[in-house]
C-alpha positions as CSV (number, residue, x, y, z in Angstrom):
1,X,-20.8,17.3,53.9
2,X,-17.4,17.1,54.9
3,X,-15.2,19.9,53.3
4,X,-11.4,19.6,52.6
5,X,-9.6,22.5,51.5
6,X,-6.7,22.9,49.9
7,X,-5.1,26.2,51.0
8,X,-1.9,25.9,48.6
9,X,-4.2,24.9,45.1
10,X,-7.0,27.5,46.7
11,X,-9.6,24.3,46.2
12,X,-11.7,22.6,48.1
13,X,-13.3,19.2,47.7
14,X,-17.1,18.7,49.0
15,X,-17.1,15.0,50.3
16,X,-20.9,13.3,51.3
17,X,-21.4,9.9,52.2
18,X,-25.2,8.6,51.6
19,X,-27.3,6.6,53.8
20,X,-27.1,3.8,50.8
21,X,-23.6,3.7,50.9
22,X,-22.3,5.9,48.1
23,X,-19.1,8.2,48.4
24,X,-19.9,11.5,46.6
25,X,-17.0,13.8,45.6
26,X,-17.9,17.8,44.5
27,X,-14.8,20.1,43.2
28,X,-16.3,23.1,42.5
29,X,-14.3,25.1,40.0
30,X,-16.6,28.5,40.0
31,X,-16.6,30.2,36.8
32,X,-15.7,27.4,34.2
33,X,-18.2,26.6,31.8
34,X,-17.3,22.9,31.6
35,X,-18.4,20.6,33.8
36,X,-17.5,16.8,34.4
37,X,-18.9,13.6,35.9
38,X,-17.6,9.8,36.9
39,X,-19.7,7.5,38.6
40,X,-17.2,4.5,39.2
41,X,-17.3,1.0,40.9
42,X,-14.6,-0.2,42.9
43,X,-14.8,-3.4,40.2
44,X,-11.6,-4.3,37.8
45,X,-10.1,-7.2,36.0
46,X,-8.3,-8.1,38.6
47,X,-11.7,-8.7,40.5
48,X,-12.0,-12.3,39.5
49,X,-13.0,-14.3,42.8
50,X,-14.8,-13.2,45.8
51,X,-17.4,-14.0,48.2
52,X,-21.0,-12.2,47.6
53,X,-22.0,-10.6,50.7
54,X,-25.5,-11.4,50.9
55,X,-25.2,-15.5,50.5
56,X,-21.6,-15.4,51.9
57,X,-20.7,-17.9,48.5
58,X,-17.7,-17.7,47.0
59,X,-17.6,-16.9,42.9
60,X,-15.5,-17.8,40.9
61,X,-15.5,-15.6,37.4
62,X,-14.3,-15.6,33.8
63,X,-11.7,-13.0,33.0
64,X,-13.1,-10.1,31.1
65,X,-16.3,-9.9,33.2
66,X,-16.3,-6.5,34.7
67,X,-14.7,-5.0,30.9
68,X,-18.2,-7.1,29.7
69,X,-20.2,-5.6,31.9
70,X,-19.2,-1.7,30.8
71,X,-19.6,-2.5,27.3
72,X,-23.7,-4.3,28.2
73,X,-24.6,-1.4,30.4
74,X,-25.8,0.9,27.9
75,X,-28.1,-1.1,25.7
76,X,-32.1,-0.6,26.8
77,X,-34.8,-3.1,26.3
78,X,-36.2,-0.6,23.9
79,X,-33.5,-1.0,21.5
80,X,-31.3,2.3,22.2
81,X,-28.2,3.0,23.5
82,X,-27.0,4.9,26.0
83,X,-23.9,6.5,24.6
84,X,-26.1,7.3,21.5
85,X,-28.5,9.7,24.0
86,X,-26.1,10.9,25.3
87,X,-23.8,12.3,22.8
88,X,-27.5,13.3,21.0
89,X,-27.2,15.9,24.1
90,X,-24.1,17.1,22.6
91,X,-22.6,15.7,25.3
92,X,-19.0,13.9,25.3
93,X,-19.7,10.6,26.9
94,X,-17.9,7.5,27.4
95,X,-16.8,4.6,29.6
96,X,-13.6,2.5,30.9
97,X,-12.2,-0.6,32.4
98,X,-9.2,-0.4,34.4
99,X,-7.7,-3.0,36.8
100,X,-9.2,-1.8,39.8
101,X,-12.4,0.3,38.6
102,X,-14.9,0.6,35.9
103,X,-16.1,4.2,35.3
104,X,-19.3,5.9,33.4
105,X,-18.8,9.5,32.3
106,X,-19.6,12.7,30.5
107,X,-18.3,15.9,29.8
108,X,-20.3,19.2,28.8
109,X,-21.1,22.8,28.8
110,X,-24.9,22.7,28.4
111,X,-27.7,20.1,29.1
112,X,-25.9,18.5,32.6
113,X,-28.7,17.6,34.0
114,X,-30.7,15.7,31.6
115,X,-26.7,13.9,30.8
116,X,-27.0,13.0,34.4
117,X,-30.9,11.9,34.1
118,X,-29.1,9.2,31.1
119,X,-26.8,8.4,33.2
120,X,-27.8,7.6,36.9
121,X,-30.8,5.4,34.7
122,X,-28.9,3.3,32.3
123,X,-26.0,2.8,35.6
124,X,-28.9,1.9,37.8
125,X,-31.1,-0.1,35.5
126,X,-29.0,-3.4,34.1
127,X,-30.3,-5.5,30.8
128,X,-28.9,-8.7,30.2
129,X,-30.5,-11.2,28.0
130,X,-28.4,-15.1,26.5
131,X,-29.3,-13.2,23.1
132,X,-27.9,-9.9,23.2
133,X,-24.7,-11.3,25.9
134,X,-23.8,-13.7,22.8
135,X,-23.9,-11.4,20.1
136,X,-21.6,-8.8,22.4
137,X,-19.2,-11.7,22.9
138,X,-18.4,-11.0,18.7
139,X,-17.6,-7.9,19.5
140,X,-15.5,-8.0,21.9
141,X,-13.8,-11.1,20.5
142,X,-12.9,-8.7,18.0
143,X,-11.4,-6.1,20.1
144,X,-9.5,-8.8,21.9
145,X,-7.9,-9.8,18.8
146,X,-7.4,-5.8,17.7
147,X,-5.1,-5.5,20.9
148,X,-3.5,-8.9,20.2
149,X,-1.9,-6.9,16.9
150,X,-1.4,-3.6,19.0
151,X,2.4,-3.4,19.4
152,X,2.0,-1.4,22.5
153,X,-0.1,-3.6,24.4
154,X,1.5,-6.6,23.9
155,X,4.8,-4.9,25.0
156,X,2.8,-3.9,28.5
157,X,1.3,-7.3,28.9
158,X,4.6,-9.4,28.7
159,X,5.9,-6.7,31.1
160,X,3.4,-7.7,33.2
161,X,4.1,-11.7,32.6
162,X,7.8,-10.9,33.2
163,X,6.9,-9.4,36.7
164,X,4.4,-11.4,37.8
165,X,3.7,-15.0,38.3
166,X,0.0,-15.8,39.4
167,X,-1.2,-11.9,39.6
168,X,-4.4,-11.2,37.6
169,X,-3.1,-7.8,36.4
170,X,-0.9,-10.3,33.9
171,X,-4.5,-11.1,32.7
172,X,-6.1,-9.0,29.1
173,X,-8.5,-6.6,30.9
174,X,-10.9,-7.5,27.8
175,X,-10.1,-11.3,29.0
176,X,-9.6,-14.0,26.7
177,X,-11.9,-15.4,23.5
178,X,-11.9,-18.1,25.3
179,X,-12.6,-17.1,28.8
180,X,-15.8,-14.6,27.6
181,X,-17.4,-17.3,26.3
182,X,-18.0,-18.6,29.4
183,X,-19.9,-15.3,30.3
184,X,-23.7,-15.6,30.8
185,X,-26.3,-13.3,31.9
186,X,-26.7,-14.9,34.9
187,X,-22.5,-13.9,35.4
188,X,-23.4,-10.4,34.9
189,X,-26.6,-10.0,37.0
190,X,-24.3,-11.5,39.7
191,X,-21.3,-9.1,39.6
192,X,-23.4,-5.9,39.2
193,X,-25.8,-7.2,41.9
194,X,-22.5,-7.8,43.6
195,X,-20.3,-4.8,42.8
196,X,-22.8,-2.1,41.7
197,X,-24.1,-1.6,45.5
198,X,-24.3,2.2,46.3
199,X,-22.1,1.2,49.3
200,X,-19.3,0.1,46.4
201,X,-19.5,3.1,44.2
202,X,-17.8,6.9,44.0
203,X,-19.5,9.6,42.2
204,X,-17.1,13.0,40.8
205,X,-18.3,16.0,39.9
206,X,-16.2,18.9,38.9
207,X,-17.4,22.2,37.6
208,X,-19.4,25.5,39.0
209,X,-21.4,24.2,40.7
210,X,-23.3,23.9,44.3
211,X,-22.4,21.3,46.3
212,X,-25.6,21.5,48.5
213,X,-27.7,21.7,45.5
214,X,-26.3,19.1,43.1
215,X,-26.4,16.7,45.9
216,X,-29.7,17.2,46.3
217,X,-30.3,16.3,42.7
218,X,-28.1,13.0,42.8
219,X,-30.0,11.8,45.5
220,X,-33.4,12.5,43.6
221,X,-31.8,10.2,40.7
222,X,-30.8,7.2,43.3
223,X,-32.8,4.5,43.4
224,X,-34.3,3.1,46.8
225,X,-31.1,0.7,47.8
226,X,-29.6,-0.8,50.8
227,X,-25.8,-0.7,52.0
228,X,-24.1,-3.7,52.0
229,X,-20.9,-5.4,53.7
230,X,-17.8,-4.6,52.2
231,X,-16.6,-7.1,49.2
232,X,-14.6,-9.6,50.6
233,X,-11.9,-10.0,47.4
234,X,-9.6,-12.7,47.1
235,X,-5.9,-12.7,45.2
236,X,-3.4,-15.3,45.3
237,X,-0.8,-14.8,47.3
238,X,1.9,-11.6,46.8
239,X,5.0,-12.6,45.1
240,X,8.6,-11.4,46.6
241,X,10.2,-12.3,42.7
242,X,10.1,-11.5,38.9
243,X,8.6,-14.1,36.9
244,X,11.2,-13.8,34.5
245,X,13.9,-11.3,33.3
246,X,13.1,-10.7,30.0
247,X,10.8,-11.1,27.3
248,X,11.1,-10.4,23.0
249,X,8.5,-10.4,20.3
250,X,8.5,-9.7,16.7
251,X,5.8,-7.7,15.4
252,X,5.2,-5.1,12.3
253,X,6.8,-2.1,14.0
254,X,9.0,0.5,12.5
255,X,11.9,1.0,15.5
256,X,12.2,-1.5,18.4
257,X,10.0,-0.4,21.5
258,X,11.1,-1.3,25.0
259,X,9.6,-1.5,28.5
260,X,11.9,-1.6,31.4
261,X,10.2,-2.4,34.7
262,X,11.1,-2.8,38.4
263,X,8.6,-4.4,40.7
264,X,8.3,-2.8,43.9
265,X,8.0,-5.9,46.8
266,X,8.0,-3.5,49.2
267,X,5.4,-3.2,52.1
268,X,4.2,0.1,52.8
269,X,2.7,1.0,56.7
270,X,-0.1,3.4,55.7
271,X,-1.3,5.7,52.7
272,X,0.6,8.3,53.4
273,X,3.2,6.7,53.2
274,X,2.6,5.4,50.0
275,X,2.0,9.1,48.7
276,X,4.9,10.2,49.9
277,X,7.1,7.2,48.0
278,X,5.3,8.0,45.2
279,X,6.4,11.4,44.6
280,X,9.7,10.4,45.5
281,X,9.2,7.4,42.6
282,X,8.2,10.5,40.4
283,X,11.4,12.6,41.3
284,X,13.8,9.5,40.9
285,X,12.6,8.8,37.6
286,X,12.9,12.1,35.7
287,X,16.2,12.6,37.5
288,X,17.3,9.0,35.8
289,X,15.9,9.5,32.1
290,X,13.3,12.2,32.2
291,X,13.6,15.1,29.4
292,X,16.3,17.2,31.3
293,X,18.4,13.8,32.7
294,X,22.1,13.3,30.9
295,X,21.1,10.2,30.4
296,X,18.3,11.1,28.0
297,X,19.8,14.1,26.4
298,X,23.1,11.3,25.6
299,X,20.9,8.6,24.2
300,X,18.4,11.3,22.2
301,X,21.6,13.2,20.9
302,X,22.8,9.3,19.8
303,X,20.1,8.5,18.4
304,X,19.3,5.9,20.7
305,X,15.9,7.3,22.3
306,X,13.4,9.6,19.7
307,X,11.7,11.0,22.5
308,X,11.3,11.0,26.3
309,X,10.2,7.5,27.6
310,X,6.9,7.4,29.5
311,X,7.7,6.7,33.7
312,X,4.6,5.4,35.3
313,X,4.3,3.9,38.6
314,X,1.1,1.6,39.0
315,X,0.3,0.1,42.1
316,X,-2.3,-1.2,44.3
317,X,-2.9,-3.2,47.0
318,X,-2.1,-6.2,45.1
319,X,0.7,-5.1,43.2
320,X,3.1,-2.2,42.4
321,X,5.8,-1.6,40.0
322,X,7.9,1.1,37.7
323,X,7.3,0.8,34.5
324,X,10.0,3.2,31.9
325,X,8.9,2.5,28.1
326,X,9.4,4.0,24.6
327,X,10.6,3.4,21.4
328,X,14.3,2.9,20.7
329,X,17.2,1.7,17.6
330,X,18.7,0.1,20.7
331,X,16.7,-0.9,23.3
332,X,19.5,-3.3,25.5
333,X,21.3,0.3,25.1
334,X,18.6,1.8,26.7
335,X,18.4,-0.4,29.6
336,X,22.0,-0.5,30.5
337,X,22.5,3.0,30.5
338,X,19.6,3.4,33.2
339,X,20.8,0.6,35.4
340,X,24.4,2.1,35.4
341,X,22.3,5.3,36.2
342,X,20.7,4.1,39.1
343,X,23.4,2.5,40.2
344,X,25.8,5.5,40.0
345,X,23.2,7.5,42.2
346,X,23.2,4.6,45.0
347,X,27.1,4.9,45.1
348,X,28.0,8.6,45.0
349,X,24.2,10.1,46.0
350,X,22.0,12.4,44.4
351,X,23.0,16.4,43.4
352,X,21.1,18.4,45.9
353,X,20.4,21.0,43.1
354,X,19.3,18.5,40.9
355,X,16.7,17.0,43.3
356,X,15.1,20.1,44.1
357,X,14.9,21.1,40.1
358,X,13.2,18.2,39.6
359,X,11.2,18.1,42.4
360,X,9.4,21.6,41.9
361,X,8.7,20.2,38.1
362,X,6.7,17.4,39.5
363,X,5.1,19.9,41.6
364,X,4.1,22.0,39.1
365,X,3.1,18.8,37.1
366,X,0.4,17.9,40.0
367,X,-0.6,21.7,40.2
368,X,-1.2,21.7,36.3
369,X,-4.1,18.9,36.7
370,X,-6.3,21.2,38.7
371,X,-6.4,23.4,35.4
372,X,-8.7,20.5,33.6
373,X,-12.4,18.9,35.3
374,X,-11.7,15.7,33.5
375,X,-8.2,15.7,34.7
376,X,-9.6,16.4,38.3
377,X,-12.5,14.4,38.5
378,X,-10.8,11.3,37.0
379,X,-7.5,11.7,39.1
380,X,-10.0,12.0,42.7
381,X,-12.0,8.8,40.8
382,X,-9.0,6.8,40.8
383,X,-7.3,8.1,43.9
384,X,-10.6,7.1,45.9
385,X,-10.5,3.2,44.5
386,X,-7.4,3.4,46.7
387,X,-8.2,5.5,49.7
388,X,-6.4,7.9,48.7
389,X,-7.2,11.7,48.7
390,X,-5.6,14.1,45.9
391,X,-4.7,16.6,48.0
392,X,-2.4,14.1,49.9
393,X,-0.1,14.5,46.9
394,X,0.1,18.4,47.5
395,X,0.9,18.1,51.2
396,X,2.9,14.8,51.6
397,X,5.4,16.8,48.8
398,X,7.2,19.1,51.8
399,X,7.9,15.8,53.4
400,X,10.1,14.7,50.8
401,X,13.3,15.4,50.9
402,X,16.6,14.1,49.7
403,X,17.6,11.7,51.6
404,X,14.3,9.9,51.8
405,X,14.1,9.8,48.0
406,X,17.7,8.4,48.6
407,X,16.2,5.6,50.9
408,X,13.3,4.6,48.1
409,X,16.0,4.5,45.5
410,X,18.1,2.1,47.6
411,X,14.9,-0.2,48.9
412,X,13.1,0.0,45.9
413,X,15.4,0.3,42.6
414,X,16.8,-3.0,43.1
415,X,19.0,-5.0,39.8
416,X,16.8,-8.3,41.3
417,X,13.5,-6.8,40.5
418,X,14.2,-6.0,37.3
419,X,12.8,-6.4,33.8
420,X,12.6,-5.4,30.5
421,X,10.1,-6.2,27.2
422,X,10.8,-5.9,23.8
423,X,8.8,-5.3,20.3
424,X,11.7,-6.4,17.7
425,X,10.8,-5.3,14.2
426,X,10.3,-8.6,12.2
427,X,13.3,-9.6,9.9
């Protein structure tokens, strides 16, 4: 195994790759009772045409399939359910779609072993029938229609249709009503024989626990499988534009809720790189409107803002963007003040002392996660899906200093890119 060690967190991170294919990921964290697994495939929503790597043909999917495919994976032909055995464990189980992954995962104190028995064989043993694939397609028409009337959602989906043109992450992770019904069994068997590949797949495990030995035991669990090519994916082309600058809806909400955006068009040379911008990203934006910024504390004291906004920065290699949301008596308020706030910084600089305030809170942020196996194990999941380590974030953060973060605020923050979406209250 190949062992990485972080001397500033005092951890170190256990990586194996199998003969089949499959990245395995240990953090042991010696003397914690809890422990914590992900098995995730590099398979999201985004995934929606590619060429199979056996037959070299080129598919063409319905959105929603890889969403589908979680939810089917943990009915058995005997009639149980997977998520029902395992919480019978006393274990706290459960499973996700993103736009990039899907992940399978418990957490627990006792009884890890027999979770990761239920586990590795429900992952590893698929059942699709035309009768049980239509009556799921009820139930997740359902859910499609629950997030339809989620406030929040909608706000972060017309975001995502004012940044982006042709870009599947515009598309409902869940899909469409329409586009699951195109879903068939024979769909499914053809993404997970597809995307479910050992060779496609990263396992986490966080918790006391020895790396030699617990490897040992995944490998017992593995069924006989051979590595395949990489998944050659295929996107429509990047966008350099916005789609559009703004977006409103009415809906039942109390107070207005906003989501400002900037989409980031830049190219970046290597992952470090990327790392590295996105600490700065993380500095710039609690510097602009985080808790301690003048700008929030003049907009919370106003009434303007009722807490601090959410700053994310989601990216890919098929797209990347800032997103700054909350809820707000005046969201067009809200949005001025931070573009006058970003401007002011590109025209006079940023405060020395301010930077480095902030920039040892977003330390300490990234130092808090190793307190928490789920935090860990998820955050090295997700890190993987784009070849990035976690500790990169702990030793790119010397490399940033003031006047680089200066340099992503001036290439990045720019009026051109961006957006903003609204949730009005209806009249």
């Amino acid at each position: 195994m190949e062992v990485i060690e972080s001397l500033k967190l005092k951890e170190k991170e256990y990586i194996e790759k199998l003969d089949n294919g499959m990245t395995v990921i240990i953090i042991p964290k010696p003397g914690l009772e809890k422990k914590y697994v992900i098995w995730g495939t590099h398979f999201g929503s985004i995934d929606n045409r590619f060429i199979m790597p056996e037959t070299k043909e080129e598919v063409f999917i319905p959105d929603g399939v890889a969403h589908f495919l979680e939810h089917k994976m943990f009915e058995q032909p005997d009639g149980t359910n997977s998520l029902d055995t395992l919480m019978g464990l006393g274990l706290d189980a459960n499973a996700y779609t993103s736009n990039d992954h899907t992940a399978y995962l418990f957490e627990c104190t006792d009884n890890f072993y027999e979770g990761l028995d239920e586990l590795m064989d429900y992952v590893q043993h698929p059942y699709f029938t035309e009768e049980n694939v239509e009556k799921e397609k009820g139930i997740i028409a359902q859910e499609i229609k629950m997030y339809d009337d989620e406030p929040s959602w909608r706000l972060y989906m017309n975001a995502m249709d004012c940044m982006y043109k042709e870009n599947p992450i515009k598309i409902d992770i869940a899909g469409s009503v329409e586009s699951i019904s195109k879903i068939t069994s024979d769909v499914l068997y053809k993404c997970y024989n597809t995307f479910y590949n050992p060779s496609n797949m990263v396992m986490v495990v966080c918790g006391d626990f020895n790396p030699e030995e617990l490897i040992k035991e995944i490998k017992k669990r593995l069924l006989p499988n051979k590595k395949q090519e990489e998944i050659e994916r295929i996107y429509p082309e990047k966008e350099k534009k916005i789609n559009k600058k703004y977006e409103e809806l009415e809906m039942e909400v109390s107070l207005p809720l906003f989501a400002f955006g900037i989409k980031d068009i830049e190219e970046n040379a290597n992952k470090e790189e990327l790392v590295k911008k996105h600490i700065a990203i993380e500095i710039l934006l609690n510097m602009i409107i985080g808790k301690s910024s003048d700008a929030y504390k003049e907009l919370y004291e106003k009434g303007k803002l009722l807490s601090e906004p959410d700053l994310d920065y989601e990216f890919s290699d098929e797209y990347a963007h800032i997103l700054i949301s909350g809820q707000s008596t005046s969201p067009n308020e809200v949005k001025d003040k931070i573009e006058n706030k970003i401007e002011e910084y590109k025209t006079n600089g940023i405060n020395e002392e301010d930077f480095n305030r902030i920039r040892k809170k977003v330390y300490g942020d990234y130092v808090v996660e190793y307190n928490n196996v789920g935090n860990i194990a998820r955050m090295f999941l997700a890190d993987k899906m784009k070849k990035i380590n976690s500790f990169d974030y702990i030793e790119e953060y010397k490399n940033v200093t003031k006047e680089y973060t200066e340099n992503v605020l001036k290439n990045v923050f720019k009026r051109e890119n961006m957006i903003m979406s609204v949730i009005k209250s209806k009249k």
